[in-house]
CHARMM internal coordinates of N, CA and C (Angstrom, degrees):
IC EDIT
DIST 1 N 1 CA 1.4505
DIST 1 CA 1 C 1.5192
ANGL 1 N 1 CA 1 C 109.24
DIST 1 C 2 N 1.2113
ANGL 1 CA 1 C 2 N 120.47
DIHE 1 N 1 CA 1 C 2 N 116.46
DIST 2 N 2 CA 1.5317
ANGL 1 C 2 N 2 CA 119.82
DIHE 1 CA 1 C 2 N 2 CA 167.48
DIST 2 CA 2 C 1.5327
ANGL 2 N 2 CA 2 C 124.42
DIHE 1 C 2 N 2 CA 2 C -59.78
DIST 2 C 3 N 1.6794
ANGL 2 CA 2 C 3 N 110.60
DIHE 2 N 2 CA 2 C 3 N 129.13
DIST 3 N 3 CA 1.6637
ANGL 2 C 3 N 3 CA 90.04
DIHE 2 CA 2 C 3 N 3 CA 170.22
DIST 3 CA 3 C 1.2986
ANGL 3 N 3 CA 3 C 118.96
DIHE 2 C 3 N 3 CA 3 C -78.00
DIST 3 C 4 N 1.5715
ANGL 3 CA 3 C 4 N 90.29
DIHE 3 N 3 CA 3 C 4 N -155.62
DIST 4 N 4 CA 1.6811
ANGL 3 C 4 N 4 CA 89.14
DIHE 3 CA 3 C 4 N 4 CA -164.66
DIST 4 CA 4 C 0.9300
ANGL 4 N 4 CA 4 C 120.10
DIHE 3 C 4 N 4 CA 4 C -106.37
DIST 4 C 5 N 1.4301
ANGL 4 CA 4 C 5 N 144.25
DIHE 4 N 4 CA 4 C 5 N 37.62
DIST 5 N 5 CA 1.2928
ANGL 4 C 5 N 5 CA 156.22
DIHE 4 CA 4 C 5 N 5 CA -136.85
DIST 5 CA 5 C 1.8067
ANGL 5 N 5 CA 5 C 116.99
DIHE 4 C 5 N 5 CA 5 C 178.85
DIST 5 C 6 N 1.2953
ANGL 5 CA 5 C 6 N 87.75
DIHE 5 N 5 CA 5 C 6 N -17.87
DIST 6 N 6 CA 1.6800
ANGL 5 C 6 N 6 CA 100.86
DIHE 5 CA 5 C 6 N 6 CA -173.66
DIST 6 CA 6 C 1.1998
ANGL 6 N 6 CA 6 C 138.60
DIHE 5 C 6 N 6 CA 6 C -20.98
DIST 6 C 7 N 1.5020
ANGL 6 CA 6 C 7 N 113.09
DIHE 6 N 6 CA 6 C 7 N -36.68
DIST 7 N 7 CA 1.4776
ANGL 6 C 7 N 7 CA 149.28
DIHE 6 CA 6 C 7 N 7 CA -145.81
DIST 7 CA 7 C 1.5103
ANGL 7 N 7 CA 7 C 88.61
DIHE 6 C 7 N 7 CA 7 C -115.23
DIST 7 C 8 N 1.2410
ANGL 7 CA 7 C 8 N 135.83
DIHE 7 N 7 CA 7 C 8 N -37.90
DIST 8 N 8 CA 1.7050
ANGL 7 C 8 N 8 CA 145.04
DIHE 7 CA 7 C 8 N 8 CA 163.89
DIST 8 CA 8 C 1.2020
ANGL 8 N 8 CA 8 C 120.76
DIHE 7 C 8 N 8 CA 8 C -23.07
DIST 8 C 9 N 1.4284
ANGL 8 CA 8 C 9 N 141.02
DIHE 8 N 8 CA 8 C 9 N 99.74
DIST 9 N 9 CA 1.5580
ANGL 8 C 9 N 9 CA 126.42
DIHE 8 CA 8 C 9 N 9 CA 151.04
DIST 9 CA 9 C 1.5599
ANGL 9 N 9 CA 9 C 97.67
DIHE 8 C 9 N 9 CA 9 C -102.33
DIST 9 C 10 N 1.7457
ANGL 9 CA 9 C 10 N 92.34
DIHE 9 N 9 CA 9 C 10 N 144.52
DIST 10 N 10 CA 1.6731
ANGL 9 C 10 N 10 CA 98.55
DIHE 9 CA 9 C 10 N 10 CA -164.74
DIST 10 CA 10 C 2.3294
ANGL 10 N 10 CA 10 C 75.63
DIHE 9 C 10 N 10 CA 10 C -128.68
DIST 10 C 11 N 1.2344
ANGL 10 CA 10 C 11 N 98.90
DIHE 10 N 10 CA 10 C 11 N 128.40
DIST 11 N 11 CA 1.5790
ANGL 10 C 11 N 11 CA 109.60
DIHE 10 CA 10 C 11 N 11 CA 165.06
DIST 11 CA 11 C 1.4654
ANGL 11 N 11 CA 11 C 101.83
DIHE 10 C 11 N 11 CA 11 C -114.67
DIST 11 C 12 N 1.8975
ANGL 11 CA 11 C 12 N 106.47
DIHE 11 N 11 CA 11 C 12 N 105.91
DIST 12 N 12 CA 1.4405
ANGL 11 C 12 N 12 CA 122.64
DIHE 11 CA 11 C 12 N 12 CA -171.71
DIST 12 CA 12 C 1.6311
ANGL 12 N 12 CA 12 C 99.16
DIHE 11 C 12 N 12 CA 12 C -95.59
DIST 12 C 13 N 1.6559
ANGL 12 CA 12 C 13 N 113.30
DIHE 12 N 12 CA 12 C 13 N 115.51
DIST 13 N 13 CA 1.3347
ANGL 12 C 13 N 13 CA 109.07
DIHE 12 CA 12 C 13 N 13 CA -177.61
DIST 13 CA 13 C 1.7634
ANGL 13 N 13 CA 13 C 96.96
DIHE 12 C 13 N 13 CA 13 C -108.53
DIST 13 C 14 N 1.3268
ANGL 13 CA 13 C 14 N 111.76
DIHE 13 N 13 CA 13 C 14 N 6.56
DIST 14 N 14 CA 1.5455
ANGL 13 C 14 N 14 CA 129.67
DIHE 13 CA 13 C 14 N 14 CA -163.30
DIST 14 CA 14 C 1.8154
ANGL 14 N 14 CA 14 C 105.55
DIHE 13 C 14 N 14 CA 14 C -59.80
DIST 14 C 15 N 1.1159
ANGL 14 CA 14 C 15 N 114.65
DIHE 14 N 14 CA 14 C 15 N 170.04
DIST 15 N 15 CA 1.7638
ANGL 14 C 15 N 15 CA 96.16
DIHE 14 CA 14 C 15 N 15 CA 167.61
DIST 15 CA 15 C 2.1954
ANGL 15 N 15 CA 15 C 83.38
DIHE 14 C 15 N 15 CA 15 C -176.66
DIST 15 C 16 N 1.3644
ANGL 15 CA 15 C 16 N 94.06
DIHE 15 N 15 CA 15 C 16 N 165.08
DIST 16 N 16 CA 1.6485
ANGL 15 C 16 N 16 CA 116.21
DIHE 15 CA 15 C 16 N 16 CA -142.23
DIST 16 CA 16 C 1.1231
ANGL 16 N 16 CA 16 C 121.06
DIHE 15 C 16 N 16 CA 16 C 54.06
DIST 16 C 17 N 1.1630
ANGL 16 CA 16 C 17 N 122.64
DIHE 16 N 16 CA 16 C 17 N -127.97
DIST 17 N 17 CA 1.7398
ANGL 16 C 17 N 17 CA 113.29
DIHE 16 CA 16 C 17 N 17 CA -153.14
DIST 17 CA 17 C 1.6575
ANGL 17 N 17 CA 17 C 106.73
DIHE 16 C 17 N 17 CA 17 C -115.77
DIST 17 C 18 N 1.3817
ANGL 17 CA 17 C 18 N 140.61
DIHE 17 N 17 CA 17 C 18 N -16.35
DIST 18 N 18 CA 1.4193
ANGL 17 C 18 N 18 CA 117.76
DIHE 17 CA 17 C 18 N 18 CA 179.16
DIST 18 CA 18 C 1.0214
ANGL 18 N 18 CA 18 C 119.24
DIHE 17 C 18 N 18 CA 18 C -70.82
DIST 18 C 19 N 2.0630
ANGL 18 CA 18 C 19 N 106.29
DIHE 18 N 18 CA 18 C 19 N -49.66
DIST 19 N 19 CA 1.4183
ANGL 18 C 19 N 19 CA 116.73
DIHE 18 CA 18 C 19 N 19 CA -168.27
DIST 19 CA 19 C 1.5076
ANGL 19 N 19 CA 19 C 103.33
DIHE 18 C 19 N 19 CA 19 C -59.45
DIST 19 C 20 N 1.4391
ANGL 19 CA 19 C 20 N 126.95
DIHE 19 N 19 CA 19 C 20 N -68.34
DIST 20 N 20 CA 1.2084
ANGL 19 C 20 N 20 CA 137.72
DIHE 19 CA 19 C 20 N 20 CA 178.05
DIST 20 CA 20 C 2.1021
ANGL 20 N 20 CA 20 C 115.36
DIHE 19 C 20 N 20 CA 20 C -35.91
DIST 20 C 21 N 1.4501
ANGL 20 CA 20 C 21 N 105.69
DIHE 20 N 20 CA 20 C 21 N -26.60
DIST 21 N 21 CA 1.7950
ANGL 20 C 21 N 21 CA 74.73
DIHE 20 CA 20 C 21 N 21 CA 169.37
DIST 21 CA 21 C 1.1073
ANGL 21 N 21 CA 21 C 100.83
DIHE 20 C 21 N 21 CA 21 C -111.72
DIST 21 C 22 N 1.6716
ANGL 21 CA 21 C 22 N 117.93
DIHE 21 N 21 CA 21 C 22 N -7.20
DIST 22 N 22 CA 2.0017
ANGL 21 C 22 N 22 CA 111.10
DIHE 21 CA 21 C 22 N 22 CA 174.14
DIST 22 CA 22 C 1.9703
ANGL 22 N 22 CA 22 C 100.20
DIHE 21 C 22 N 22 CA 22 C -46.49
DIST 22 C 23 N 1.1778
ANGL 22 CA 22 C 23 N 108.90
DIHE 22 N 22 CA 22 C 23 N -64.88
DIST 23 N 23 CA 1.5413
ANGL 22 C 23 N 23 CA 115.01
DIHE 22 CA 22 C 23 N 23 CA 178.61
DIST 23 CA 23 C 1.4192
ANGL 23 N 23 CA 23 C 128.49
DIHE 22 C 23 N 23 CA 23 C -64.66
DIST 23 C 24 N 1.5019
ANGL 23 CA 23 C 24 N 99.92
DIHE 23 N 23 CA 23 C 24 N -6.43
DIST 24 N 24 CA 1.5369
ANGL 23 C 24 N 24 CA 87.14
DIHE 23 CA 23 C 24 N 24 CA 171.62
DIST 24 CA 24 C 1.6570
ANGL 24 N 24 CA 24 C 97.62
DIHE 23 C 24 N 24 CA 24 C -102.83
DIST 24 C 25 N 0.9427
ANGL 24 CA 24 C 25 N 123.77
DIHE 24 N 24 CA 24 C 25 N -3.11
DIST 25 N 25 CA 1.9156
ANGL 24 C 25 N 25 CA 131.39
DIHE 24 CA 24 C 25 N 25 CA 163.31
DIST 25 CA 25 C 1.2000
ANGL 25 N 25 CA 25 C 96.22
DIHE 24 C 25 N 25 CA 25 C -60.73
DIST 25 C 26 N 1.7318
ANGL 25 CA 25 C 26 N 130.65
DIHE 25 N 25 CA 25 C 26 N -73.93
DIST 26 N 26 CA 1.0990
ANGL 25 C 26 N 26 CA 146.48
DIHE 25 CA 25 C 26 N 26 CA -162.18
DIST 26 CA 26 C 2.1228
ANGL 26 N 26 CA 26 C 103.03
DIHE 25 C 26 N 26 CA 26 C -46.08
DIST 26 C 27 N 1.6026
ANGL 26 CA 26 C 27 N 105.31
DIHE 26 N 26 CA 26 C 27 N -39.18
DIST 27 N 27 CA 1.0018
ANGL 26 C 27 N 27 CA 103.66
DIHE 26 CA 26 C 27 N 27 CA 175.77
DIST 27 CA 27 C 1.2336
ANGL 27 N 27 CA 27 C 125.64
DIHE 26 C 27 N 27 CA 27 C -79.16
DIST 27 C 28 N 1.5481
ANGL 27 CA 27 C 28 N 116.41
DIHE 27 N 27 CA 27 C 28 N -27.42
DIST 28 N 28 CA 1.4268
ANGL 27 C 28 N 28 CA 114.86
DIHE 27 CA 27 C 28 N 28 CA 177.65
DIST 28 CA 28 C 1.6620
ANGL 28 N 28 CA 28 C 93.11
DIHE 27 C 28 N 28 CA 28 C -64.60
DIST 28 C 29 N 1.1383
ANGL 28 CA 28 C 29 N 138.87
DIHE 28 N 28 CA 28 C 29 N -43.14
DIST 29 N 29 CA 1.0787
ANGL 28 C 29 N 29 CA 124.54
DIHE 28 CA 28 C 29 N 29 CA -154.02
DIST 29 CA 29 C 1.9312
ANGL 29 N 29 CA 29 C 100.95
DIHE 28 C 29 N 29 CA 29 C -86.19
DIST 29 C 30 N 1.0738
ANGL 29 CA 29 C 30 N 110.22
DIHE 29 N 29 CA 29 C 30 N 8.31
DIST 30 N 30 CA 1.6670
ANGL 29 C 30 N 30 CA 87.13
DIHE 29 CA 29 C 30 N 30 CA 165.33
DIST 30 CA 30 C 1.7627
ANGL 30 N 30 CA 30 C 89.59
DIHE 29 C 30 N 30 CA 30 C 135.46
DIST 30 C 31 N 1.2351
ANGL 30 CA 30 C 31 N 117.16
DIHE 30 N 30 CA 30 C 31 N -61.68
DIST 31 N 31 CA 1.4865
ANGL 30 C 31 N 31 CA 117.24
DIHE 30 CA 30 C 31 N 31 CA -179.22
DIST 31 CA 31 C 1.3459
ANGL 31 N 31 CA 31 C 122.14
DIHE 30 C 31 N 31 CA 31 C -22.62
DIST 31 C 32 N 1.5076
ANGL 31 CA 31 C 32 N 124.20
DIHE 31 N 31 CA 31 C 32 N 135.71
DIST 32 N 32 CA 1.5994
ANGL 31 C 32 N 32 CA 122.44
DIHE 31 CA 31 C 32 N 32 CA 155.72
DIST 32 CA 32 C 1.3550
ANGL 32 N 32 CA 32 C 95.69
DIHE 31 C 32 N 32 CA 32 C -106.34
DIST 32 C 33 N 1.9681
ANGL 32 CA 32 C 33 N 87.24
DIHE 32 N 32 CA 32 C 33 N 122.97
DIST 33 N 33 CA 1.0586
ANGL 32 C 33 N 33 CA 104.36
DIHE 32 CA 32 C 33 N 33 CA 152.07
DIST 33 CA 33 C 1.8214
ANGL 33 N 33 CA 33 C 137.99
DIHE 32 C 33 N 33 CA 33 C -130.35
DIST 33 C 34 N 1.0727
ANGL 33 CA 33 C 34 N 111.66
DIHE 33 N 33 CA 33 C 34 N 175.41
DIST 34 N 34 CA 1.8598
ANGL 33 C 34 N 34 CA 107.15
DIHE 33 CA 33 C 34 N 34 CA -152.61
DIST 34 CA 34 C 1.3929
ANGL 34 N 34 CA 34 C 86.08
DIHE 33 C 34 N 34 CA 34 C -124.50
DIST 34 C 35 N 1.5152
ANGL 34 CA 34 C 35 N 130.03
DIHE 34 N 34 CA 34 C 35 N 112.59
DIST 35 N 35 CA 1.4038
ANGL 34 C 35 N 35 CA 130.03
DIHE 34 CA 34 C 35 N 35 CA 167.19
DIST 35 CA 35 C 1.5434
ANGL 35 N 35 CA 35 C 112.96
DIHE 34 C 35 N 35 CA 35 C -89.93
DIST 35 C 36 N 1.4889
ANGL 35 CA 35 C 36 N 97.30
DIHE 35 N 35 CA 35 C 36 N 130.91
DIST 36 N 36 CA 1.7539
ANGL 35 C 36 N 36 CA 99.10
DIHE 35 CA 35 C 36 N 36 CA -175.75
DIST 36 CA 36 C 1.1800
ANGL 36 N 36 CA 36 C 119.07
DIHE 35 C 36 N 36 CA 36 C -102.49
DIST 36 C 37 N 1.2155
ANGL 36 CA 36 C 37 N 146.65
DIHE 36 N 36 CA 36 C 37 N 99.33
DIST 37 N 37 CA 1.7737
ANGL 36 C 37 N 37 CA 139.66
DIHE 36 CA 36 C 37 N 37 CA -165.77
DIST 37 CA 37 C 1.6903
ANGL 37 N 37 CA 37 C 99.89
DIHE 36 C 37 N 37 CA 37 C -111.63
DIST 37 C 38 N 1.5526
ANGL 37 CA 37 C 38 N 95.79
DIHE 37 N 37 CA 37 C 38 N 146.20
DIST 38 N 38 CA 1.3711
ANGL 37 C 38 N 38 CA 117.84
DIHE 37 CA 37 C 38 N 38 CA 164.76
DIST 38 CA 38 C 1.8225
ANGL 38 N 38 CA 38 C 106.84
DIHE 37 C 38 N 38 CA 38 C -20.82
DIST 38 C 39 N 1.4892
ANGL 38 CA 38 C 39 N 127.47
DIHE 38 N 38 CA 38 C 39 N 131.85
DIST 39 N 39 CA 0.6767
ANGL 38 C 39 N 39 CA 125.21
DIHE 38 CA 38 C 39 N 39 CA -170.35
DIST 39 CA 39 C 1.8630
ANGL 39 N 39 CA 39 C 97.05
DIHE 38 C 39 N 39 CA 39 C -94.14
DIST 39 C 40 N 1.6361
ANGL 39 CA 39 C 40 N 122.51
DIHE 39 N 39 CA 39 C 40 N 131.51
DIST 40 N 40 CA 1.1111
ANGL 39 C 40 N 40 CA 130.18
DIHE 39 CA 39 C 40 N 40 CA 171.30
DIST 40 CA 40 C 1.6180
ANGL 40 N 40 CA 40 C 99.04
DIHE 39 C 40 N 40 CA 40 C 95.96
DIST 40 C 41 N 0.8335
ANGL 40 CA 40 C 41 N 119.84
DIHE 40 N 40 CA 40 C 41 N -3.90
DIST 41 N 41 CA 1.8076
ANGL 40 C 41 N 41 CA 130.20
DIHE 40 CA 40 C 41 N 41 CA -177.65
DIST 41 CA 41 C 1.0212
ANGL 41 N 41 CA 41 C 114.04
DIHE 40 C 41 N 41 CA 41 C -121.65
DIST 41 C 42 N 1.3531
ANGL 41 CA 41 C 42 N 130.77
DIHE 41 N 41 CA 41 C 42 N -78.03
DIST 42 N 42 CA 1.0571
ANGL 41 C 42 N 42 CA 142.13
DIHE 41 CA 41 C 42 N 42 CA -177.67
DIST 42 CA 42 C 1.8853
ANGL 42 N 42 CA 42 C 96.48
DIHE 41 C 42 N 42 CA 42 C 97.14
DIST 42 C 43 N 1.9041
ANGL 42 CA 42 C 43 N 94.01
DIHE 42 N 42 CA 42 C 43 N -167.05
DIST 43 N 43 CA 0.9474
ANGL 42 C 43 N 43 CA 116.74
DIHE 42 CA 42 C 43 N 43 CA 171.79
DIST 43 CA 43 C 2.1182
ANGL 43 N 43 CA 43 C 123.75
DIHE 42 C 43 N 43 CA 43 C -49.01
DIST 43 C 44 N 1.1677
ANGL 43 CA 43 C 44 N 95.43
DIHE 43 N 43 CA 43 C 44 N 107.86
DIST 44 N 44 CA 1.5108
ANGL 43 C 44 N 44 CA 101.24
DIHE 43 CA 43 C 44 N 44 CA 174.59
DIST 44 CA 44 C 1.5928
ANGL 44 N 44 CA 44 C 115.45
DIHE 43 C 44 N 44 CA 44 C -17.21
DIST 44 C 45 N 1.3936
ANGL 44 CA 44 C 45 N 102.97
DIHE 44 N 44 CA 44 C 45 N -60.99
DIST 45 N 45 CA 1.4776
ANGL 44 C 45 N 45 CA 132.14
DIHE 44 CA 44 C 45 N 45 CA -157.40
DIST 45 CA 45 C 1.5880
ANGL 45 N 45 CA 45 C 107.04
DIHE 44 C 45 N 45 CA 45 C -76.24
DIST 45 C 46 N 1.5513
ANGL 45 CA 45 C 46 N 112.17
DIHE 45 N 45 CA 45 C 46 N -13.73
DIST 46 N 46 CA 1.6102
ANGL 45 C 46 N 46 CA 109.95
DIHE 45 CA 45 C 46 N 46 CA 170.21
DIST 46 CA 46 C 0.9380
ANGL 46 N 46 CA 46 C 111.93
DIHE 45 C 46 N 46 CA 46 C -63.30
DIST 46 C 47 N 1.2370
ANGL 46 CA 46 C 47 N 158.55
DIHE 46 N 46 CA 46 C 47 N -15.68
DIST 47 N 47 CA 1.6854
ANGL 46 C 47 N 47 CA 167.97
DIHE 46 CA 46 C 47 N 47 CA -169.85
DIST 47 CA 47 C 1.7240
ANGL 47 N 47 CA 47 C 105.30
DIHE 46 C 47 N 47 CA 47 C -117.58
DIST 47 C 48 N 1.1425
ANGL 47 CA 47 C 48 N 127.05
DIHE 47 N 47 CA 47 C 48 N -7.65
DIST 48 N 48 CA 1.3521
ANGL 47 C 48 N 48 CA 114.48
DIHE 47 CA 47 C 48 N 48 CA 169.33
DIST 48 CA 48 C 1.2358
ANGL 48 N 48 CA 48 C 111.75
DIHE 47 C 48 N 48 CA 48 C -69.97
DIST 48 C 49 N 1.4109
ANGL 48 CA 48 C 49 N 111.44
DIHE 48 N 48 CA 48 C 49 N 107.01
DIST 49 N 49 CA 1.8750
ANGL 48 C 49 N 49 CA 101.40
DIHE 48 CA 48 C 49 N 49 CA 176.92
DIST 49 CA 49 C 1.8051
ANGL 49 N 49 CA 49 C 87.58
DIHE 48 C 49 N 49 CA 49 C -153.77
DIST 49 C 50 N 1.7771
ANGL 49 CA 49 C 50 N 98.06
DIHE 49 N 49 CA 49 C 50 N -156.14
DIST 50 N 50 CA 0.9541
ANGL 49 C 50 N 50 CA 110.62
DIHE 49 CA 49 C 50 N 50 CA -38.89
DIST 50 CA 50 C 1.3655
ANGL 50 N 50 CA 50 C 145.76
DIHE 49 C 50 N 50 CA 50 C -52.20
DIST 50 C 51 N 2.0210
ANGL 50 CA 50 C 51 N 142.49
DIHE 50 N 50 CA 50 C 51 N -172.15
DIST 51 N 51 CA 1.3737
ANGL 50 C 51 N 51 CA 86.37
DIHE 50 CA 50 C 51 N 51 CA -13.47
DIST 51 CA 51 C 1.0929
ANGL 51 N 51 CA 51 C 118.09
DIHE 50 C 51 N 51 CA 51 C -98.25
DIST 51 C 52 N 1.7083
ANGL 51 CA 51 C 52 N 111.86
DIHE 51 N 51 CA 51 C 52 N -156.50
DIST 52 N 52 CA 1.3697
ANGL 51 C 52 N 52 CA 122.75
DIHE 51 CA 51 C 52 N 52 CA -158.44
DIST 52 CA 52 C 1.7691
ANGL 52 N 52 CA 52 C 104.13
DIHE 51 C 52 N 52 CA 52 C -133.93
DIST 52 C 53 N 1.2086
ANGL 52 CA 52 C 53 N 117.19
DIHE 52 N 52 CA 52 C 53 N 149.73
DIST 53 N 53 CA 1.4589
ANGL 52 C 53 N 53 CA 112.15
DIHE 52 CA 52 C 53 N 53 CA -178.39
DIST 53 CA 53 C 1.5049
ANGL 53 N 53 CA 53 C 111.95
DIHE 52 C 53 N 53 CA 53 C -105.28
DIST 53 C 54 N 1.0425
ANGL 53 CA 53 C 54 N 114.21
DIHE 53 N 53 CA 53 C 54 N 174.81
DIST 54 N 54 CA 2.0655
ANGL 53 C 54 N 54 CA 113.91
DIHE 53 CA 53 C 54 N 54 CA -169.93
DIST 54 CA 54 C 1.4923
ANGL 54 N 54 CA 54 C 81.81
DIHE 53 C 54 N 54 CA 54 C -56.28
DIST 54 C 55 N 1.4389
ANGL 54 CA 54 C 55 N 150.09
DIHE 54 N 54 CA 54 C 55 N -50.43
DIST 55 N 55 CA 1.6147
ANGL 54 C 55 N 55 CA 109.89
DIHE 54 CA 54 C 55 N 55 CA -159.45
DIST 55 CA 55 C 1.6993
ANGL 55 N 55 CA 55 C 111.40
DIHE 54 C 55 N 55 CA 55 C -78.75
DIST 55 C 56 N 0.8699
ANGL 55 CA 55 C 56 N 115.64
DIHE 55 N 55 CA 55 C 56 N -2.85
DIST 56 N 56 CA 1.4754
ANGL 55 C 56 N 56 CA 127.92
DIHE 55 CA 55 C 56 N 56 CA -167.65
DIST 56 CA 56 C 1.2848
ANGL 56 N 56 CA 56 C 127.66
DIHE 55 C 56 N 56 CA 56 C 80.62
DIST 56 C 57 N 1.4592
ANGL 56 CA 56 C 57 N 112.60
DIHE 56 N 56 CA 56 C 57 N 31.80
DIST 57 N 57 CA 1.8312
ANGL 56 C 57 N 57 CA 117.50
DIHE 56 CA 56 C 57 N 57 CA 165.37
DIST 57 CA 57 C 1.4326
ANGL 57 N 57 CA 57 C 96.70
DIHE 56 C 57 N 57 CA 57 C -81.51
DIST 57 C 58 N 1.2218
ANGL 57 CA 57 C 58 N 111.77
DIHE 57 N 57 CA 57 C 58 N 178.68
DIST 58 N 58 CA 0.9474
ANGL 57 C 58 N 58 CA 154.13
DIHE 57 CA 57 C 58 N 58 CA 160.97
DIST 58 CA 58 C 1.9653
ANGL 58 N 58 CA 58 C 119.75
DIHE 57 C 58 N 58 CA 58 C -64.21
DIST 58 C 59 N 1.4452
ANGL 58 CA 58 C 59 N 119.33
DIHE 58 N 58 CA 58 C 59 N 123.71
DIST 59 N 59 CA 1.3451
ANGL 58 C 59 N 59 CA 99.53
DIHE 58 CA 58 C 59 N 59 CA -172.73
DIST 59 CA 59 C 1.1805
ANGL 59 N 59 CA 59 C 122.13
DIHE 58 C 59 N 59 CA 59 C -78.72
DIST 59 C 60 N 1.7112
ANGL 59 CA 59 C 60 N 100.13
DIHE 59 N 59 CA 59 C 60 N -16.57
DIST 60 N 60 CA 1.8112
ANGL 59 C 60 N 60 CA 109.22
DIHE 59 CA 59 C 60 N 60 CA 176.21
DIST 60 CA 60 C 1.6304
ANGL 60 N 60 CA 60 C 108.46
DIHE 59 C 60 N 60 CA 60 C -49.37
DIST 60 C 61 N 1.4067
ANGL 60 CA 60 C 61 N 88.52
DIHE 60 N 60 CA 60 C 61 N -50.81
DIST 61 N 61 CA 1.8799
ANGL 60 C 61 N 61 CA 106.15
DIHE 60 CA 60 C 61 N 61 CA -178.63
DIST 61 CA 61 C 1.4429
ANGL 61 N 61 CA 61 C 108.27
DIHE 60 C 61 N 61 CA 61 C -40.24
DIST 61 C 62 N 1.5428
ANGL 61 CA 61 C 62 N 113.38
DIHE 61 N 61 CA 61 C 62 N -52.17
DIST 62 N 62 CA 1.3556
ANGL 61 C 62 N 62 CA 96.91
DIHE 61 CA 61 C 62 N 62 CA -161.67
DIST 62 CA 62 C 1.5747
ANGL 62 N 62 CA 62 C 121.24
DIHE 61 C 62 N 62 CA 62 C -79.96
DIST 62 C 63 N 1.6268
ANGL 62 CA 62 C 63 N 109.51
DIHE 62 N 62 CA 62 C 63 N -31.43
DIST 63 N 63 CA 1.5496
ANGL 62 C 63 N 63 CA 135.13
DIHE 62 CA 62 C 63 N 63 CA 166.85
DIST 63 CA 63 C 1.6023
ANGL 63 N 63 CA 63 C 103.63
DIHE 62 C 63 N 63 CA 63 C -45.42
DIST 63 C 64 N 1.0862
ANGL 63 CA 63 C 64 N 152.49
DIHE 63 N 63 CA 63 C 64 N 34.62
DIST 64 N 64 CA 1.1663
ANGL 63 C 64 N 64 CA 147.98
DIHE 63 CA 63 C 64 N 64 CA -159.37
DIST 64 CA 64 C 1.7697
ANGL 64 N 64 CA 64 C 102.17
DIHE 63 C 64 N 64 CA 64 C 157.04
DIST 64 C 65 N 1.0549
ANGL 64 CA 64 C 65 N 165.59
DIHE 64 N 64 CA 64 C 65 N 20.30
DIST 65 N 65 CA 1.1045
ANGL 64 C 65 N 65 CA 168.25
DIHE 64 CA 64 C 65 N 65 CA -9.85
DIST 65 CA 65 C 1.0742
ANGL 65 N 65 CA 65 C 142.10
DIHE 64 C 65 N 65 CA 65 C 80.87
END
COOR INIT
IC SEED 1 N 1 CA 1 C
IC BUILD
């Protein structure tokens, strides 16, 4: 069964928490999407802790991610 979004490329330049689970919705539902973060930084929200997971993000980070 195809989803419903399939045909979707979503380019997420978003960063904390709306943009990042609007597009990961978009992905459950079928979309490819390509997240773009600050280059040498990254995502804000990788350092929001604790806690922290064995690589050392942040778990908010990954719950939304």
């Amino acid at each position: 069964m195809a989803a419903a979004l399939e045909n979707l490329h979503i380019v997420d330049f978003s960063r904390i928490l709306a943009g990042p689970f609007a597009t990961m919705l978009l992905g459950d539902l079928g979309a490819t999407v390509t997240k773009i973060e600050r280059p040498g930084v990254g995502d804000d929200t990788r350092s929001w802790g604790p806690p922290y997971d064995d690589s050392n993000e942040a778990t908010y980070f990954q719950s939304i991610n």
